[in-house]
Rosetta silent file (secondary structure, phi, psi, omega in degrees, C-alpha in Angstrom):
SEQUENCE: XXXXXXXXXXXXXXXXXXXXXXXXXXXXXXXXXXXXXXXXXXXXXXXXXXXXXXXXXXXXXXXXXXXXXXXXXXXXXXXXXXXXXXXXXXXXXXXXXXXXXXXXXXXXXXXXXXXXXXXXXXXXXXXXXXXXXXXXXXXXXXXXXXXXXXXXXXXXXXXXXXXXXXXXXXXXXXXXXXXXXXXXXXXXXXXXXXXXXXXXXXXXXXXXXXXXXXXXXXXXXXXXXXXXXXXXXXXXXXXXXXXXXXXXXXXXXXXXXXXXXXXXXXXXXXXXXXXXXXXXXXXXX
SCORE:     score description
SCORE:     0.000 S_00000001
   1 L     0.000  143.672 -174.771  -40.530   43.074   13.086 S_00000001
   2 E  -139.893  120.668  169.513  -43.753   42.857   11.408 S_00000001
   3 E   -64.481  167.658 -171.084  -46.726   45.397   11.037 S_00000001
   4 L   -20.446  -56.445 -167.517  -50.318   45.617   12.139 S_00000001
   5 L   -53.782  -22.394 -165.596  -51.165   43.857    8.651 S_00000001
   6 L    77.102   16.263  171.531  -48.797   40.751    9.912 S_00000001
   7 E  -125.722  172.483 -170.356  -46.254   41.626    6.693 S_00000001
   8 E   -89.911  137.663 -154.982  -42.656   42.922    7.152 S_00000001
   9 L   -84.524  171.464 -169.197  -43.101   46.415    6.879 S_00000001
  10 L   -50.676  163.436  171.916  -40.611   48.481    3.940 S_00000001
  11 L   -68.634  -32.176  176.956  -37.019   49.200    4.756 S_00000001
  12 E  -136.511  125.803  124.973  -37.357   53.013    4.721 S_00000001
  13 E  -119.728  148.613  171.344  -40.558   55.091    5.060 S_00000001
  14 E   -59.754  131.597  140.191  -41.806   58.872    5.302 S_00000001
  15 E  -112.212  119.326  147.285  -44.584   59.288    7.560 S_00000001
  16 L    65.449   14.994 -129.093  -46.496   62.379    7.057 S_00000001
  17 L  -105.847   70.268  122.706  -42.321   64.043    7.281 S_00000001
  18 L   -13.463  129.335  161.481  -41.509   67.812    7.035 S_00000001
  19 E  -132.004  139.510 -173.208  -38.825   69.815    7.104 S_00000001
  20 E  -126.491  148.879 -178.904  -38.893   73.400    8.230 S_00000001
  21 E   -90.226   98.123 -148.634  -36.699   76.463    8.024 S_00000001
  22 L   113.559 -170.098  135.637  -38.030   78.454   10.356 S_00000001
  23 L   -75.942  -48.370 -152.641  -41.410   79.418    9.829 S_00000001
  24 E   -79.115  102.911  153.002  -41.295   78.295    6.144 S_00000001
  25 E   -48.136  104.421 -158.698  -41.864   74.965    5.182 S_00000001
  26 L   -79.310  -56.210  163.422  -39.250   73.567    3.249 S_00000001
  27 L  -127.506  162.988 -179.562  -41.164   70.111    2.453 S_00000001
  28 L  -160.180  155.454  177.232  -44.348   69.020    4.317 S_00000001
  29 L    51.996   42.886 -179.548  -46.782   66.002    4.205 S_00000001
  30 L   -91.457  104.417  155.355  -44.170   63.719    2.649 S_00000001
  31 L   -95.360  132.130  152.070  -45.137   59.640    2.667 S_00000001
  32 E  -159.253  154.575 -174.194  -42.964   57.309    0.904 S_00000001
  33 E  -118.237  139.232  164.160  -42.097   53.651    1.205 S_00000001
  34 E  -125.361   99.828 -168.328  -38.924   51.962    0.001 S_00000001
  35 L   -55.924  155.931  139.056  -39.316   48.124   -0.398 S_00000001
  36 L   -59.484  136.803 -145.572  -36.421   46.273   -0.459 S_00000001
  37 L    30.966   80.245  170.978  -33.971   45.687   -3.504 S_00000001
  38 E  -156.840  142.552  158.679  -35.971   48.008   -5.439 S_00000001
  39 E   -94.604  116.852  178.514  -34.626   51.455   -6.817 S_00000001
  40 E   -99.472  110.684  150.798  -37.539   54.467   -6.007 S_00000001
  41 L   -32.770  164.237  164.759  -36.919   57.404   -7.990 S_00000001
  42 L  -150.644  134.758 -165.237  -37.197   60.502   -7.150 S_00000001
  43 E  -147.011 -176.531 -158.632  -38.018   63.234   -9.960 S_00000001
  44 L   145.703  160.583  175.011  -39.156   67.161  -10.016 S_00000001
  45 L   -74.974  161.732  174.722  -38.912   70.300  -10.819 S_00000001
  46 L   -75.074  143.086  176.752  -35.452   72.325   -9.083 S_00000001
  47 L    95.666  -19.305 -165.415  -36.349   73.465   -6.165 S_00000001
  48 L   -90.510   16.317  166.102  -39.193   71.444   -5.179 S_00000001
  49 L   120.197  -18.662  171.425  -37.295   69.877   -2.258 S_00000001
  50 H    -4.476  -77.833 -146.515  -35.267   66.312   -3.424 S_00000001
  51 H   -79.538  -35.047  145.710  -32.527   66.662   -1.580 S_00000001
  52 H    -0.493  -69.265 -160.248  -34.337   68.235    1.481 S_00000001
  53 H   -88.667    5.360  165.107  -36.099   65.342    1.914 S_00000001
  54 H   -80.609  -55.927 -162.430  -32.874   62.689    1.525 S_00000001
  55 H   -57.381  -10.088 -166.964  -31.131   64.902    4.581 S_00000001
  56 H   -89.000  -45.403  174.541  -34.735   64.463    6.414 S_00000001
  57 H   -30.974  -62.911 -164.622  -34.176   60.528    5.176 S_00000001
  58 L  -125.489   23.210  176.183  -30.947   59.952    7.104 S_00000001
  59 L    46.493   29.565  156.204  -30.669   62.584    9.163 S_00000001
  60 L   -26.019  -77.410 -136.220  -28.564   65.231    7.861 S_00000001
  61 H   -58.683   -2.924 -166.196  -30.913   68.295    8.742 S_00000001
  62 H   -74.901  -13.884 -176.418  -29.885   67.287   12.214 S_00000001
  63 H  -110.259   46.089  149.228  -26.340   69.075   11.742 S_00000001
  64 L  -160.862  128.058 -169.228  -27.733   72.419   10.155 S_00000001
  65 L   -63.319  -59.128 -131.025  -29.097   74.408   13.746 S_00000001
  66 L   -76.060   -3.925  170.195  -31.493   76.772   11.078 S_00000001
  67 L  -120.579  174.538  179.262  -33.926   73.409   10.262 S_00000001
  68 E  -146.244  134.557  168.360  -36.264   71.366   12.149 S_00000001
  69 E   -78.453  146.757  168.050  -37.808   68.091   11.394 S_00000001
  70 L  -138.624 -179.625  -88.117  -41.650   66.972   11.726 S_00000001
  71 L   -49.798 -133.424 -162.608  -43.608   63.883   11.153 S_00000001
  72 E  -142.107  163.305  157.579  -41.056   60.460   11.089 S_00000001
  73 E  -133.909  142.123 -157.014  -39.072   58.345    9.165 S_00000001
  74 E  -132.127   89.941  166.778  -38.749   54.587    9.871 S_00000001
  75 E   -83.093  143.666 -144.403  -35.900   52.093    9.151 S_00000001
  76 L     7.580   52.286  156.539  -37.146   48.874    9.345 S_00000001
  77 L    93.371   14.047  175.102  -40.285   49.473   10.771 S_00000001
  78 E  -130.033  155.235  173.476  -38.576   51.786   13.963 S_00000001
  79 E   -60.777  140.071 -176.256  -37.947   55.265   14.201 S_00000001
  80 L  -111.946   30.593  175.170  -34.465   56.846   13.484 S_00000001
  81 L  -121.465   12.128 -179.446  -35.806   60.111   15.272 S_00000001
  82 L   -51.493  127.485  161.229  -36.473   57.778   18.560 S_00000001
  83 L   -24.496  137.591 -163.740  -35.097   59.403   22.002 S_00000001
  84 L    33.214   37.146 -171.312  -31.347   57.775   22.274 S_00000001
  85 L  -115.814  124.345  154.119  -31.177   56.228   18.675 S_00000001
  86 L   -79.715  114.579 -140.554  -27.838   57.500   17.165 S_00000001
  87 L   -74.397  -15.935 -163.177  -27.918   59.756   14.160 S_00000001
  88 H   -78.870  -49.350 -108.905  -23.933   59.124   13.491 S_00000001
  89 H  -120.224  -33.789  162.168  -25.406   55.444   13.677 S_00000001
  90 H   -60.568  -41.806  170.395  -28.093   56.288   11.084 S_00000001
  91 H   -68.666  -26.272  178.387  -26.154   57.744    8.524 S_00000001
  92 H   -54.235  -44.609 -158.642  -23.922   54.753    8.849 S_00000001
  93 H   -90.431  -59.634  177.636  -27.093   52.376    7.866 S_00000001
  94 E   -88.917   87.270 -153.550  -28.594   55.170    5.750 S_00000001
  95 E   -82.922  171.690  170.000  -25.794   56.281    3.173 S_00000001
  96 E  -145.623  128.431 -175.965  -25.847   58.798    1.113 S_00000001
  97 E   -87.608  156.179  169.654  -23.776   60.152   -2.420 S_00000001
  98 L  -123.494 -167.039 -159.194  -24.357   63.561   -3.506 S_00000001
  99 L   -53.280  -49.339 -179.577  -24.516   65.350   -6.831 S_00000001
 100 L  -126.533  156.994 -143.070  -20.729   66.280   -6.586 S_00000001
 101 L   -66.394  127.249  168.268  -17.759   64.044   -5.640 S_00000001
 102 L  -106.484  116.927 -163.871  -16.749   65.026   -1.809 S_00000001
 103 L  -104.849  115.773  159.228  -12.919   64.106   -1.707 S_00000001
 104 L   -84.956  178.401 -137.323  -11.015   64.589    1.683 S_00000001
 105 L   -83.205  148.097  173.449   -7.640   65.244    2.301 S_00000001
 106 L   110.015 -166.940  172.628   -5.083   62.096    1.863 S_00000001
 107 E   -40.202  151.946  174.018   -5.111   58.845    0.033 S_00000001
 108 H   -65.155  -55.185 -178.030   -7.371   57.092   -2.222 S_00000001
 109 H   -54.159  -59.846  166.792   -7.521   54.067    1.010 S_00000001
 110 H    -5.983  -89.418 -179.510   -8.018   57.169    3.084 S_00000001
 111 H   -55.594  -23.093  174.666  -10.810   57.997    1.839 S_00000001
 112 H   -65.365  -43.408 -169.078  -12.428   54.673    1.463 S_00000001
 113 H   -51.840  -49.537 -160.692  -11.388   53.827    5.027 S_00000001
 114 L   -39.160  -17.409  174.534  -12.586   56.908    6.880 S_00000001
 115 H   -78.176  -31.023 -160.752  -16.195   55.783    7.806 S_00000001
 116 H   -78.038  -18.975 -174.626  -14.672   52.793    8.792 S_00000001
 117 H   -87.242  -40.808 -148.349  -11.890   54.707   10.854 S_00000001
 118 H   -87.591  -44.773 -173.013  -14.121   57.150   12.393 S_00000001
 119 L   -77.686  -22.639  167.492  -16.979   54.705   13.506 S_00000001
 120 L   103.296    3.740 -133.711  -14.640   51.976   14.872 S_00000001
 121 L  -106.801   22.230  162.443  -16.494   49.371   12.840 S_00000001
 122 L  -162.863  162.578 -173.266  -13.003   46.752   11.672 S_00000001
 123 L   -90.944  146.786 -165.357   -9.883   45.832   13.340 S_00000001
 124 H   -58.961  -27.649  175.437   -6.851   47.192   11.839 S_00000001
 125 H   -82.883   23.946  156.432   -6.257   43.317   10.209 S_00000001
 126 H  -112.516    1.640  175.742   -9.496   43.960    8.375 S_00000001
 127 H   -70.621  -38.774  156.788   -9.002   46.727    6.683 S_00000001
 128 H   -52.785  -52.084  172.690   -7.338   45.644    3.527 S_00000001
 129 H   -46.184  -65.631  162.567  -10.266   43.218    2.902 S_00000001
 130 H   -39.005  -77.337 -163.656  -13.344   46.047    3.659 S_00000001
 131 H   -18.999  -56.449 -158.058  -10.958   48.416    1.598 S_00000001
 132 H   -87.338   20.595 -168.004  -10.798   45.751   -1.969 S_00000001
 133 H  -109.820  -59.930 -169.739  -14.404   44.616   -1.289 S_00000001
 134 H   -86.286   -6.510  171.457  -16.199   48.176   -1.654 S_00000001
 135 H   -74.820  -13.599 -178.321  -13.739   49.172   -4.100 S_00000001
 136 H   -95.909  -13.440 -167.612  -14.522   46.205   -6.384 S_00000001
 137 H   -91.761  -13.491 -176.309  -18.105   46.744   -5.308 S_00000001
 138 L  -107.169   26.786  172.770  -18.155   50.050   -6.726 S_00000001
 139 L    54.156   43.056  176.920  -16.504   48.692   -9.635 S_00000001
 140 L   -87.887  -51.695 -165.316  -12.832   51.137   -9.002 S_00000001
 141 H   -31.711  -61.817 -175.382  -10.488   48.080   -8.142 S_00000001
 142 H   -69.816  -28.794  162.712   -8.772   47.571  -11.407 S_00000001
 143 H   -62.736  -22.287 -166.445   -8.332   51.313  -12.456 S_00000001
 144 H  -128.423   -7.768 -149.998   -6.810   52.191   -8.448 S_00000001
 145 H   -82.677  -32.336  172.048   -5.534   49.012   -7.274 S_00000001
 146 H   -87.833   44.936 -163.107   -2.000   50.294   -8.011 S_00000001
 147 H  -166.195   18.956  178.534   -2.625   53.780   -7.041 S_00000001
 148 L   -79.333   -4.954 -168.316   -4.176   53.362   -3.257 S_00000001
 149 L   -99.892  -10.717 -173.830   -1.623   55.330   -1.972 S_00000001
 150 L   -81.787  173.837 -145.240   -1.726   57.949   -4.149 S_00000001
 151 E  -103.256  112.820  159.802   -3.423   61.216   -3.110 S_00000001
 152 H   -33.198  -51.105 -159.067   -7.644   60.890   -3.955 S_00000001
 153 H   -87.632    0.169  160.804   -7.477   63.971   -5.721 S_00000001
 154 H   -75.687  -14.690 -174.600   -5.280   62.829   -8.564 S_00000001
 155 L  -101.144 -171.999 -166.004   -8.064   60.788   -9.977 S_00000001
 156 L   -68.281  173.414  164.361  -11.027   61.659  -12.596 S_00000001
 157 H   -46.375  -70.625 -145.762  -14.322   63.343  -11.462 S_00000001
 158 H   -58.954  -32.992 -168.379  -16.202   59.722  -12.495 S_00000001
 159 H   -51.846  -48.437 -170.402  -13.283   58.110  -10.548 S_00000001
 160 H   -55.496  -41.036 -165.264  -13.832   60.354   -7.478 S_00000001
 161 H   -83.794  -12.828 -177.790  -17.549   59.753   -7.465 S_00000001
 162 H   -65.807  -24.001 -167.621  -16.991   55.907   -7.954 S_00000001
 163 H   -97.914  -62.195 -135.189  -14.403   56.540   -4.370 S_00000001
 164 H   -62.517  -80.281  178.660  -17.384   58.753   -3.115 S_00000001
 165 H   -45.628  -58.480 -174.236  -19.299   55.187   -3.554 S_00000001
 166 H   -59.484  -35.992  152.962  -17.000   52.974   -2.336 S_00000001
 167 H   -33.602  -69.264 -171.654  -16.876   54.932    0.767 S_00000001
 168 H   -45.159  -62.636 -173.596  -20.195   54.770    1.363 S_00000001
 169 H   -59.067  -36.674  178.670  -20.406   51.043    0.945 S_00000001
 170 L    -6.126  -49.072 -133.511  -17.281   50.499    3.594 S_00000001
 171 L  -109.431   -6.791 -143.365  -19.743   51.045    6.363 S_00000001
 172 L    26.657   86.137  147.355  -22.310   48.331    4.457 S_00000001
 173 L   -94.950  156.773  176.307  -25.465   50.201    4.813 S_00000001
 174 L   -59.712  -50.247  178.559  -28.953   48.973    4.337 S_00000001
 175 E   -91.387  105.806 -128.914  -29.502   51.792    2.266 S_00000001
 176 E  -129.098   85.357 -167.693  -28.244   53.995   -0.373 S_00000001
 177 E   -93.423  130.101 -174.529  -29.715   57.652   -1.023 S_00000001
 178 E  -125.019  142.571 -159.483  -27.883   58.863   -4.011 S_00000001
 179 E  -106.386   98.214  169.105  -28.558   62.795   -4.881 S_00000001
 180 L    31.028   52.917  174.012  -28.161   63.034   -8.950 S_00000001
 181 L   -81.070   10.639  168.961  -24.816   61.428   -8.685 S_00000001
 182 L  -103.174   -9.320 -144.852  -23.996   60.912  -12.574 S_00000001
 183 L   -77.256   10.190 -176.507  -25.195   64.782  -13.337 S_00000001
 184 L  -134.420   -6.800 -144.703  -21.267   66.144  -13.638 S_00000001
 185 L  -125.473  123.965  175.292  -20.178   62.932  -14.780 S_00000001
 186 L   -37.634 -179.507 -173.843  -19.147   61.956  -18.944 S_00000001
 187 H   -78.865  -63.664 -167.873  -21.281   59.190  -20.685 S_00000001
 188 H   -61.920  -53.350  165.936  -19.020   56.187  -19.774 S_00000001
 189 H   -16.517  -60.915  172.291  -19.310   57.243  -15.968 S_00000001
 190 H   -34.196  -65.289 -168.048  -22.898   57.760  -16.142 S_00000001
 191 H   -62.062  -47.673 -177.143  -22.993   54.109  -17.471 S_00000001
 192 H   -63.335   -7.972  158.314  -20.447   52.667  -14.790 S_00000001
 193 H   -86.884  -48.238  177.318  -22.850   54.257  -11.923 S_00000001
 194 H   -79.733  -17.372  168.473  -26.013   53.115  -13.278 S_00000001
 195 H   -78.023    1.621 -174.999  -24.581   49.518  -13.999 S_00000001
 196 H   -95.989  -44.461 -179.182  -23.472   49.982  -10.005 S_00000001
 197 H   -66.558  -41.347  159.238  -27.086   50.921   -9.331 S_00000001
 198 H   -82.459   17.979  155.573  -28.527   47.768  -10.846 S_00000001
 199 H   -85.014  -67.429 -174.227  -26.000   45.559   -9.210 S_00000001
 200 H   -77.253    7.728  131.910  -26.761   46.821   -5.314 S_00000001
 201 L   -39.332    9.238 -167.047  -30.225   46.839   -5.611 S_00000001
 202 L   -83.459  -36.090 -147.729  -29.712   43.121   -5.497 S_00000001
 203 L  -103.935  -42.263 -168.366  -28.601   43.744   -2.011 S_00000001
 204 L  -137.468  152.436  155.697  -30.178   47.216   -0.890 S_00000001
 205 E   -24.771  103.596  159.280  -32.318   49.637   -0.816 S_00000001
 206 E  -142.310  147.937 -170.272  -31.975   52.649   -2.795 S_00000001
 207 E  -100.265  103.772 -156.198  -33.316   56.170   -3.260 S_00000001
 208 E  -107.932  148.852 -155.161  -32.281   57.423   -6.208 S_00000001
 209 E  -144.467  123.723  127.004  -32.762   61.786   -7.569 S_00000001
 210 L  -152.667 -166.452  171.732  -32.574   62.595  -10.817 S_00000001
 211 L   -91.277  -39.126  164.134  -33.157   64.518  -13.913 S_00000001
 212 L   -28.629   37.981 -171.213  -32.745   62.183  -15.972 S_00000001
 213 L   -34.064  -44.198 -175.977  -35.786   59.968  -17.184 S_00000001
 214 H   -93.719   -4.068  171.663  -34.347   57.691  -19.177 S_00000001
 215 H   -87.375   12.716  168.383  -31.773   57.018  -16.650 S_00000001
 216 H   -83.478  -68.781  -82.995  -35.114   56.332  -13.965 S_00000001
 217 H  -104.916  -59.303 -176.603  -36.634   54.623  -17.268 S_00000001
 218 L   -67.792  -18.350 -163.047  -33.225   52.305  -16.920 S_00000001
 219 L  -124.227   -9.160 -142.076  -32.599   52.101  -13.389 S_00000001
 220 L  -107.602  137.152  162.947  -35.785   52.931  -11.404 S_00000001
 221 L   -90.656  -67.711 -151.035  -39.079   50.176  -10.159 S_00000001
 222 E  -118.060  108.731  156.982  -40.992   53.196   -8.533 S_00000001
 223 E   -74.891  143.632 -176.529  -41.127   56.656   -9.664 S_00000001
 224 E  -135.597  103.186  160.420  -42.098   59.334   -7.322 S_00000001
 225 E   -76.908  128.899 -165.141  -42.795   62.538   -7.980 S_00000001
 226 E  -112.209  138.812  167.228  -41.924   65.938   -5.778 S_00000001
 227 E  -165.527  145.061 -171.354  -43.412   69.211   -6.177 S_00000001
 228 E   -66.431  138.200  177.025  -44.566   72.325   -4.675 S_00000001
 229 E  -123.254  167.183  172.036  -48.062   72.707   -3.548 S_00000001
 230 L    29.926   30.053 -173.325  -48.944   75.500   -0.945 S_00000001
 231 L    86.374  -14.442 -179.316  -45.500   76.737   -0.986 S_00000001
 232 E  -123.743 -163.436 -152.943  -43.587   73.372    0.255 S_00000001
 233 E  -118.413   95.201  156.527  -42.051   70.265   -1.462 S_00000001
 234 E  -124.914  169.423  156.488  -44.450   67.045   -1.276 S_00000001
 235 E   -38.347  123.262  146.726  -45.217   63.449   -3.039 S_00000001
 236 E   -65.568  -64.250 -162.623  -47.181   64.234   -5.904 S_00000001
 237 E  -152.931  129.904  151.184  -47.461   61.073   -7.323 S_00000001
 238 E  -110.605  137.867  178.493  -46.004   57.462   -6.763 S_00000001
 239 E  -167.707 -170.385  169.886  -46.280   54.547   -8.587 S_00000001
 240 E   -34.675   69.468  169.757  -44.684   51.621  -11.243 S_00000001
 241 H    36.036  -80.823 -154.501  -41.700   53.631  -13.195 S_00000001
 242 H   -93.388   23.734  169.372  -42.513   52.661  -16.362 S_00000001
 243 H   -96.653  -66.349 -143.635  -46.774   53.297  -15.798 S_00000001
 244 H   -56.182  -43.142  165.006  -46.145   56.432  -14.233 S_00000001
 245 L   -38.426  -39.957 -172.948  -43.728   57.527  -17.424 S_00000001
 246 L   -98.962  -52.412 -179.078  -46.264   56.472  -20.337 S_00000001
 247 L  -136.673   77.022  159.181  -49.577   58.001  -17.930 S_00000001
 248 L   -35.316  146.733  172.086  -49.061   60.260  -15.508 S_00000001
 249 L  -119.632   56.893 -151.468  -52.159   61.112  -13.311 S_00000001
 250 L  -171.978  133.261  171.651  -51.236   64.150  -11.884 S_00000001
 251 H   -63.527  -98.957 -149.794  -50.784   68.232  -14.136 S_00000001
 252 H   -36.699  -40.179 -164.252  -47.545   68.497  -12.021 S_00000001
 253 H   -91.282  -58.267 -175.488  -45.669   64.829  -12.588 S_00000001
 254 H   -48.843  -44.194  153.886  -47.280   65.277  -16.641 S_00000001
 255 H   -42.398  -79.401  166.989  -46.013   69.115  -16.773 S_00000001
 256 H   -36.870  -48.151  169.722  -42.302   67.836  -15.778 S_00000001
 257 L   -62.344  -18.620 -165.887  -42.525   65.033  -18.195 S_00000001
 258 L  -108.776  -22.820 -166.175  -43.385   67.421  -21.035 S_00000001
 259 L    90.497   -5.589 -165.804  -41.049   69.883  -19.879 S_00000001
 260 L   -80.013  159.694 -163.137  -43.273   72.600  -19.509 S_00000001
 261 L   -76.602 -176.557 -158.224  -42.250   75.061  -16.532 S_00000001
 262 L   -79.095  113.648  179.457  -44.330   74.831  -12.995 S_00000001
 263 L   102.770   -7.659 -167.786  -47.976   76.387  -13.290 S_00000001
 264 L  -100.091  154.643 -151.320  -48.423   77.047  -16.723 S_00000001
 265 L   -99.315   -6.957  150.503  -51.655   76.917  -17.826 S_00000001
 266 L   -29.471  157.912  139.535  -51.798   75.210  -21.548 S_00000001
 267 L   -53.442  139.084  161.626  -52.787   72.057  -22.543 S_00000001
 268 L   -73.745  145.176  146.843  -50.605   69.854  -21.837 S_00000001
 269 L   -55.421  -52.814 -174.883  -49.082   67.731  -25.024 S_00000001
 270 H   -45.745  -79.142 -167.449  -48.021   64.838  -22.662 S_00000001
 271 H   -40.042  -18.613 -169.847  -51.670   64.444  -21.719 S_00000001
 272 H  -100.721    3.637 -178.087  -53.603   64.143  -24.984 S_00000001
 273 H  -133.232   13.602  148.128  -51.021   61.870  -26.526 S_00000001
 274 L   -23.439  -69.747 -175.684  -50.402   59.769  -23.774 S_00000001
 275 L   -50.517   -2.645 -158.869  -53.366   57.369  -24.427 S_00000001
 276 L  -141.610  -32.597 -165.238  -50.941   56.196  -27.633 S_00000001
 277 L   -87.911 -175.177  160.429  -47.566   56.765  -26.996 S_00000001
 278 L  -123.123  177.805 -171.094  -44.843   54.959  -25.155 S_00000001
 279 L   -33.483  133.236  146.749  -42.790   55.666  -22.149 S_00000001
 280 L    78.746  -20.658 -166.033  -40.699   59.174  -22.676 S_00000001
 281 H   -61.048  -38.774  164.263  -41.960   58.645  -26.619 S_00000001
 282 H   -98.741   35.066  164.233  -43.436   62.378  -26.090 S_00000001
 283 H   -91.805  -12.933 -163.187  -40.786   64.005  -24.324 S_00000001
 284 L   -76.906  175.014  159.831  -37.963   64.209  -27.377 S_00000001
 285 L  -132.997    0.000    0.000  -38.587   66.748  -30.040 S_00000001
C-alpha cells in the first residue's frame, strides 16, 4: 500500500488519537509516525499519558468498558479501529511489554507458548522450534534451556521480563511497544534488554517509554515528547534523538530534560547552555 505522496506510508501512526475517560480527556490530539526498524522514544513527565497512549496503540483501552477511543491509529497504512478488523488480531501484530514482568501460572514453555496456544497460530510439531527461536531471540536460551519445564516463577525478575519478551515475539509481531521495561530491572538486565532492543529493530518496529535518557540517548532514532497541555496528554515535540537531547524547542520537552517539575516558571538552565553543551551534558550535577 502506498500513500497519496506515492511512498509507503510508516508502519504505525497516530492520527489526531484520544483517549477519554469519560468526560475527561485522558490524551487528545496525539500524531505520531513509526518508520520502520527505527526505535521512537517516548519520554515525559508521570502522568502525562505514555502508557495511555501504547493501550490506544494496540488496542488495549478496548478491554477497560470506563474508556473510549477518538481519532485513529494505522498499521501499515489501514486502520486497526476499522468495522470487523480483529483487536485479539491486533495485539498479536502490535505487541506489547510492560513496566513489570506479567508471569502466568505454569511453565517457563507455558508461558512462551501461550500466545501461540491461544491464537492457534503453529501446529503442535512446531512448537519446539517457535518456543527456542523467541527464546534465543530474546537472548534467555542458554540460562533456561534446561529449566523449560520448570515453573516461570522460579526465575529472576530480569529473567521473567526477558520470558515476558520472548512471549511477545512467539506471535512475531510487526511491532513492539515496550512500557519502561528495564525500570525494576539490575544493571546487567537493563543492558541485556537494551542490547535486545538494538538487535529487533533490525527487524521491527518499536515504541519504546522511558525515563531514562541515556538509555533513549543509546537505544532511541526519534525522541518524542508527551505532556499535558489543557488538561490531557499530547506530542509536544518530535524529532532526531540525539538533536532533540542537545536542543530542545519546546519549555515542556527542555523542563523534563533539566529536571525541573511541570510549570515552573524560572529560567530554564537547559536552555541558556544548550547553544554549547552536548547531549544530556546539562542534565548531571
Amino acid at each position: 500500500m502506498v500513500d497519496r505522496a506515492g511512498t509507503a506510508p510508516p508502519v504505525l501512526e497516530a492520527r489526531d488519537l484520544g483517549v477519554k475517560s469519560g468526560a475527561r480527556d485522558l490524551i487528545r490530539g496525539v500524531d505520531l509516525r513509526v518508520e520502520a526498524r527505527s526505535v521512537l522514544c517516548l519520554v515525559g513527565p508521570s502522568g502525562a499519558g505514555k502508557t495511555t497512549l501504547l493501550r490506544g496503540l494496540n488496542r488495549l483501552i478496548d478491554l477497560a468498558p470506563d474508556l473510549r477511543r477518538v481519532g485513529d491509529v494505522l498499521l501499515h497504512g489501514r486502520s486497526v479501529y476499522a468495522r470487523g478488523v480483529d483487536g485479539d488480531e491486533i495485539r498479536r501484530r502490535i505487541g506489547i511489554l510492560f513496566q513489570q514482568p506479567v508471569i502466568f501460572p505454569g511453565s517457563v514453555a507455558d508461558n512462551v507458548l501461550f500466545g501461540l496456544r491461544h491464537a492457534g497460530l503453529a501446529r503442535r510439531r512446531e512448537m519446539p522450534e517457535r518456543l527456542e527461536r523467541a527464546v534465543r531471540e530474546a537472548a534467555l536460551w542458554d540460562e533456561v534451556k534446561d529449566r523449560l519445564k520448570e515453573s516461570a516463577a522460579s526465575l529472576s525478575i530480569g529473567q521473567q521480563q526477558r520470558l515476558c519478551l520472548a512471549r511477545a515475539l512467539a506471535v512475531e509481531p510487526e511491532v513492539l511497544l515496550l512500557d519502561e521495561p528495564t525500570s525494576s530491572l539490575d544493571p546487567r538486565s537493563t543492558e541485556a534488554i537494551e542490547e535486545r532492543i538494538r538487535t529487533l529493530r533490525e527487524k521491527r518496529a518499536i515504541v519504546l517509554v522511558t525515563h531514562d535518557l541515556r538509555q533513549a540517548e543509546r537505544t532511541a532514532d526519534v525522541l518524542a515528547c508527551i505532556d499535558r497541555r489543557d488538561g490531557a496528554g499530547t506530542v509536544i515535540e518530535c524529532g532526531a534523538c540525539r538533536d532533540l537531547l542537545s536542543r530542545p524547542q519546546t519549555l515542556e520537552l527542555a523542563r523534563f530534560l533539566d529536571g525541573a517539575p511541570a510549570g515552573d516558571p524560572q529560567p530554564l538552565r537547559f536552555l541558556a547552555e544548550t547553544a554549547t553543551a552536548g547531549p544530556l551534558a546539562v542534565v548531571e550535577t
